[in-house]
C-alpha positions in Angstrom: 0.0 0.0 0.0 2.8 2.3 1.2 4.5 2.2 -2.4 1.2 2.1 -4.5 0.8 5.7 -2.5 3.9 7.2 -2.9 3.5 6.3 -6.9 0.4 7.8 -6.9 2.0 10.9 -5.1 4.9 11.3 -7.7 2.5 11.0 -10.7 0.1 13.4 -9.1 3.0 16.5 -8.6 4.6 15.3 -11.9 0.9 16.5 -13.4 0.8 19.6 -11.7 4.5 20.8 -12.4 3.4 19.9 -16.5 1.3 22.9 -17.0 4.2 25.1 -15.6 6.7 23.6 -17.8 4.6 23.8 -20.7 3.9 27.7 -20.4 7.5 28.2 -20.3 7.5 31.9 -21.1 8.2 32.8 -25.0 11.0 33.8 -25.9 12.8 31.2 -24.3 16.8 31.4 -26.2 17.7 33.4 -29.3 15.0 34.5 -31.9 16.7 33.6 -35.7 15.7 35.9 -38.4 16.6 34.2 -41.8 16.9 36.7 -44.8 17.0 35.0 -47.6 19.7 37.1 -49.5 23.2 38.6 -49.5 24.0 41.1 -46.7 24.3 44.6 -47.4 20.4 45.1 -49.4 18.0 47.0 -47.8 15.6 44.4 -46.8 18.8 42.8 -44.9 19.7 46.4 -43.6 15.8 46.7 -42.3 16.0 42.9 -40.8 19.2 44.1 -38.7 16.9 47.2 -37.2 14.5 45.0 -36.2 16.4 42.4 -34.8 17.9 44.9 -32.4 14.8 46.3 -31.5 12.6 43.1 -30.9 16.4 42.3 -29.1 15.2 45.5 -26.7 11.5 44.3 -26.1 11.9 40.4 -26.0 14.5 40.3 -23.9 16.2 37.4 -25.6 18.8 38.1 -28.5 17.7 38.2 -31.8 20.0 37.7 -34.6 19.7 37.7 -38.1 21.0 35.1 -40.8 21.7 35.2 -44.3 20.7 32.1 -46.5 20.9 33.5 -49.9 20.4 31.6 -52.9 17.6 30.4 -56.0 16.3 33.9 -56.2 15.4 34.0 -52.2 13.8 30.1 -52.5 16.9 28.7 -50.2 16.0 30.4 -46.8 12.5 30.5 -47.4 12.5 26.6 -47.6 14.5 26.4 -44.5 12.2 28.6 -42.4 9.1 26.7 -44.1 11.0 23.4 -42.6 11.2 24.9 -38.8 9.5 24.4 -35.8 7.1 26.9 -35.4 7.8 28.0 -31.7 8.8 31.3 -32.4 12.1 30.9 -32.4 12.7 30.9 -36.5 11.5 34.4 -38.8 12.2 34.8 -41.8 12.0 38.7 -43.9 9.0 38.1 -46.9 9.6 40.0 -49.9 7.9 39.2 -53.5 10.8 37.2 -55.4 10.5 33.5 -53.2 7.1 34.1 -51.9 4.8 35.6 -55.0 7.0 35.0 -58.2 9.0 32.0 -57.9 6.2 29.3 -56.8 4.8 30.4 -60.2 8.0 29.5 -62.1 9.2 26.1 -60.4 8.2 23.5 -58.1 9.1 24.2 -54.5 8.6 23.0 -51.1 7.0 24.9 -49.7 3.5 26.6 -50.4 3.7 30.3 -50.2 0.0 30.6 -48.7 -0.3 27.9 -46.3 2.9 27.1 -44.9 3.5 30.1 -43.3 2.3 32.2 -40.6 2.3 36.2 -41.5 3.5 38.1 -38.6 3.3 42.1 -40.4 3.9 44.1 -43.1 6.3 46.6 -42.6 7.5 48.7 -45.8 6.2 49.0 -49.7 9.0 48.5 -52.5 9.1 51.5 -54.8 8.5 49.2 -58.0 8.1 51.5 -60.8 8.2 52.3 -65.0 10.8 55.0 -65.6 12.2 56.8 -68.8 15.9 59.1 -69.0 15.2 62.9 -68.0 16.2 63.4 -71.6 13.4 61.5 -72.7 10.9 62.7 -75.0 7.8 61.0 -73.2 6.3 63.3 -70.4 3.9 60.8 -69.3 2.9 57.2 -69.9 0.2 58.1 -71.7 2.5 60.0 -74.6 4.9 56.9 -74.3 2.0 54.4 -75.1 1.0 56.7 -77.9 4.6 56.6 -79.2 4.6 52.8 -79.0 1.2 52.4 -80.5 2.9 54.6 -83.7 6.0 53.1 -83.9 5.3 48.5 -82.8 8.3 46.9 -81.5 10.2 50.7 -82.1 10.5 50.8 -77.9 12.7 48.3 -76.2 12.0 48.4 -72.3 14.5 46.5 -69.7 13.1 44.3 -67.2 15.4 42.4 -64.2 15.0 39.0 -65.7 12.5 37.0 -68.4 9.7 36.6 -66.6 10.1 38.9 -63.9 7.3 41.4 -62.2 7.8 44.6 -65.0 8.2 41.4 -67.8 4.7 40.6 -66.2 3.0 44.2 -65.8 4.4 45.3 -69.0 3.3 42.4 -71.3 -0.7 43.3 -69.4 -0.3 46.8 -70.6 0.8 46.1 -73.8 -1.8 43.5 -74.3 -4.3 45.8 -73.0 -3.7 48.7 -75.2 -3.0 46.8 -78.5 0.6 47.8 -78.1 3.7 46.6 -79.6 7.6 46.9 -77.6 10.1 44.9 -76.8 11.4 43.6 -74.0 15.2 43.5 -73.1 15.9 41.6 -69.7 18.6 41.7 -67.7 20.3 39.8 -64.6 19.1 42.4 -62.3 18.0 46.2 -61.7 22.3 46.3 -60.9 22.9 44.9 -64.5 19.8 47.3 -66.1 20.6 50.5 -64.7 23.8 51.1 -66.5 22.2 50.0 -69.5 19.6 52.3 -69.3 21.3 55.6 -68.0 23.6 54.7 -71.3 20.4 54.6 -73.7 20.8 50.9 -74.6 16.7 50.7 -73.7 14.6 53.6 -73.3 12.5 51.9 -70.3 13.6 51.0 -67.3 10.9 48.8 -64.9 12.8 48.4 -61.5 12.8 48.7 -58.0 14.1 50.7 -55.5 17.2 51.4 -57.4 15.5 54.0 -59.8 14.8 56.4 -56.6 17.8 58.4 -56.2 18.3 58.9 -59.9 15.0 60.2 -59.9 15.7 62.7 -57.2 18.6 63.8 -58.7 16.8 64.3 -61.7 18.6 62.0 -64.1 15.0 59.7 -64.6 11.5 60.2 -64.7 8.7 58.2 -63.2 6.2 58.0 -65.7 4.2 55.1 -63.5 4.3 53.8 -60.4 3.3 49.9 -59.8 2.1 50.7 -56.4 -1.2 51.0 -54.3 -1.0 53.9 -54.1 1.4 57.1 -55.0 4.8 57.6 -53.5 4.9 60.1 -50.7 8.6 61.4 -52.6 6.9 61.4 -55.9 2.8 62.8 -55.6 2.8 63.8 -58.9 3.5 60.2 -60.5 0.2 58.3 -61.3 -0.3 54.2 -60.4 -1.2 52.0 -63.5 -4.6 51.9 -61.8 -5.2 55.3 -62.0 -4.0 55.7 -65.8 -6.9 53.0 -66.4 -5.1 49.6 -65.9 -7.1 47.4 -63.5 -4.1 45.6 -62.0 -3.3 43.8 -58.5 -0.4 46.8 -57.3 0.1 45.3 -54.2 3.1 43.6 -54.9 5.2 45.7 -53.6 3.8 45.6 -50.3 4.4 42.2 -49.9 8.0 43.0 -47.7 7.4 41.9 -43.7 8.1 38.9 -41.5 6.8 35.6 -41.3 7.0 32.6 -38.8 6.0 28.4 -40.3 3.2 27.7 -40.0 1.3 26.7 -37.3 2.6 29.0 -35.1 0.3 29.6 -31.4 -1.4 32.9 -31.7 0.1 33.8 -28.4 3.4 33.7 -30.0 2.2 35.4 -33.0 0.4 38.4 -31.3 3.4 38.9 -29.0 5.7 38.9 -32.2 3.5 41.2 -34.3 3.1 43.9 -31.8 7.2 43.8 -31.1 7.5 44.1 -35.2 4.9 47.1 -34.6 6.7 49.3 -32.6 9.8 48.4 -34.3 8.2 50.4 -37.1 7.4 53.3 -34.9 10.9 53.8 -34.0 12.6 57.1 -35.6 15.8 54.2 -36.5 13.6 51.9 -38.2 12.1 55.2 -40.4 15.0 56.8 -41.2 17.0 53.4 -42.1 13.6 52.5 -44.7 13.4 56.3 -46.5 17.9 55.4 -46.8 17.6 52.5 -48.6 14.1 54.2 -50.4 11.4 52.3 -48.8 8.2 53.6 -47.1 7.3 52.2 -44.1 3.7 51.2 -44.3 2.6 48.5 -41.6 0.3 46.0 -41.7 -0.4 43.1 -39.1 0.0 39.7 -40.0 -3.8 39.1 -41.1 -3.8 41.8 -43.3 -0.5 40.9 -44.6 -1.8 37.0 -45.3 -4.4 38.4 -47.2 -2.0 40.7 -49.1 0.2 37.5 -49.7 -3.1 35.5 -51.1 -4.4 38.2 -53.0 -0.8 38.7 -54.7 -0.1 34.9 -55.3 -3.6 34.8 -56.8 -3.1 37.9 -59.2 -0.3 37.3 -60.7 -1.7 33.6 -61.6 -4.2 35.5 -63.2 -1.7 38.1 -65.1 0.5 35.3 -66.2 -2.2 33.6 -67.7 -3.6 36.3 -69.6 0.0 37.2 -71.0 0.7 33.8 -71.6 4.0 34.1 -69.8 5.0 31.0 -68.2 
């Protein structure tokens, strides 16, 4: 009887110690934020801020790794393979999570194997044209194309890339006629053309500072809505094109999947104020960025909506 109690006993306080060592408080060791490019690019840059201020709140470190590679596809397939305690982030942006499942079979599922934590900045994704140029607005330069079929050669960052995408809509749209010219990059397109070897340039981010220093012109922004820098620049929704522009917007942080809403809640409202720090604004309007947050349902929906789209878009353009 005496040992048939004292097991009783011991299974009895091994229950009630379980719920304690279950709710072991989150975060528990170091937070791993993967960014799934080189160092140095401003969505690393922006992944560094944040580390160090969720660091601040959390009180555990938070550190961020690079695992670049396959257009971003490398470290999103890691994170989509972690346990999803918190512990492992990862920095969204559109190449692994809206363009790339549409190109090649991956491991992951861009829409349901992840949990969206926030939004945090929009990309500056835009159509630009030399200050020199003789096109004032998008309107005269689809004029000019309509004139003159397959006269205008436009560059794009790659084959099938986002401006290959929105480009080939407008052009179908408008019974247009240009050609495209990709390149291995906004790095590699730039030079090309500031030197007049295309007379459109589609990129991102990079086009912002020429703009400012008045060596380009925005003729059209692929964005939401207009950049704060640039209100006089249109969207292509507003010069008639009815397009998902939200792709820029898809730039935040994301957990796997199945992450407790606890966690997630906690995670989202560090990310928040992260965002509402003078550091984190000044570091996005350096590297040309606007900081425009969104919580993690808002940004799944963003994500979905995107995915979805640009299915669409590359169906009607018959780019594969």
């Amino acid at each position: 009887m005496y040992a048939g109690t004292a097991l009783c006993m011991n299974v009895f306080m091994l229950l009630a110690v379980m719920p304690a060592l279950a709710a072991e408080p989150f975060p528990s060791r170091e937070i791993e934020i993967i960014v799934p490019f080189d160092p140095g690019g401003g969505t690393d840059l922006l992944a560094r801020l944040v580390a160090s201020k969720l660091t601040e709140q959390l009180g555990k470190p938070v550190v961020v790794v690079n695992k670049p590679g396959a257009a971003g596809t490398v470290g999103t397939t890691l994170l989509s393979q972690r346990k999803a305690d918190g512990h492992s982030l990862m920095t969204v942006t559109p190449s692994p999570i809206i363009f790339a499942p549409h190109r090649q079979k991956l491991a992951y599922d861009p829409v349901k194997d992840f949990t969206y934590l926030a939004g945090v900045v929009r990309q500056p994704f835009g159509i630009q044209v030399r200050a020199d140029a003789p096109w004032r607005m998008f309107q005269d330069l689809l004029e000019d194309a309509k004139k003159n079929p397959g006269k205008i050669k436009y560059g794009t960052d790659g084959v099938n890339s986002w401006g290959a995408i929105f480009m080939a809509a407008v052009a179908l749209d408008r019974g247009i006629n240009w050609t495209q010219v990709p390149f291995k990059g906004d790095a590699t397109l730039l030079p090309a053309f500031l030197g007049g070897h295309v007379d459109v340039g589609v990129m991102s981010v990079i086009w912002v500072p020429l703009a400012h220093a008045g060596k380009l012109r925005p003729l059209a922004v692929v964005t939401e809505k207009r950049l704060s820098d640039f209100p006089e620049t249109p969207t292509l929704n507003e010069l008639g094109f009815n397009y998902f522009l939200g792709i820029g917007s898809i730039t935040g942080f994301a957990a796997p999947k199945g992450l407790p809403d606890d966690i997630r809640k906690k995670l989202e409202d560090a990310i928040r104020l992260a965002t509402e720090s003078a550091e984190f604004k000044e570091t996005a309007k350096k590297v040309s960025f606007e900081v425009d947050f969104r919580n993690g349902r808002e940004f799944a929906q963003q994500v979905e909506q995107g995915f979805k789209s640009l299915a669409e878009m590359m169906k009607k353009t018959g780019i594969k």
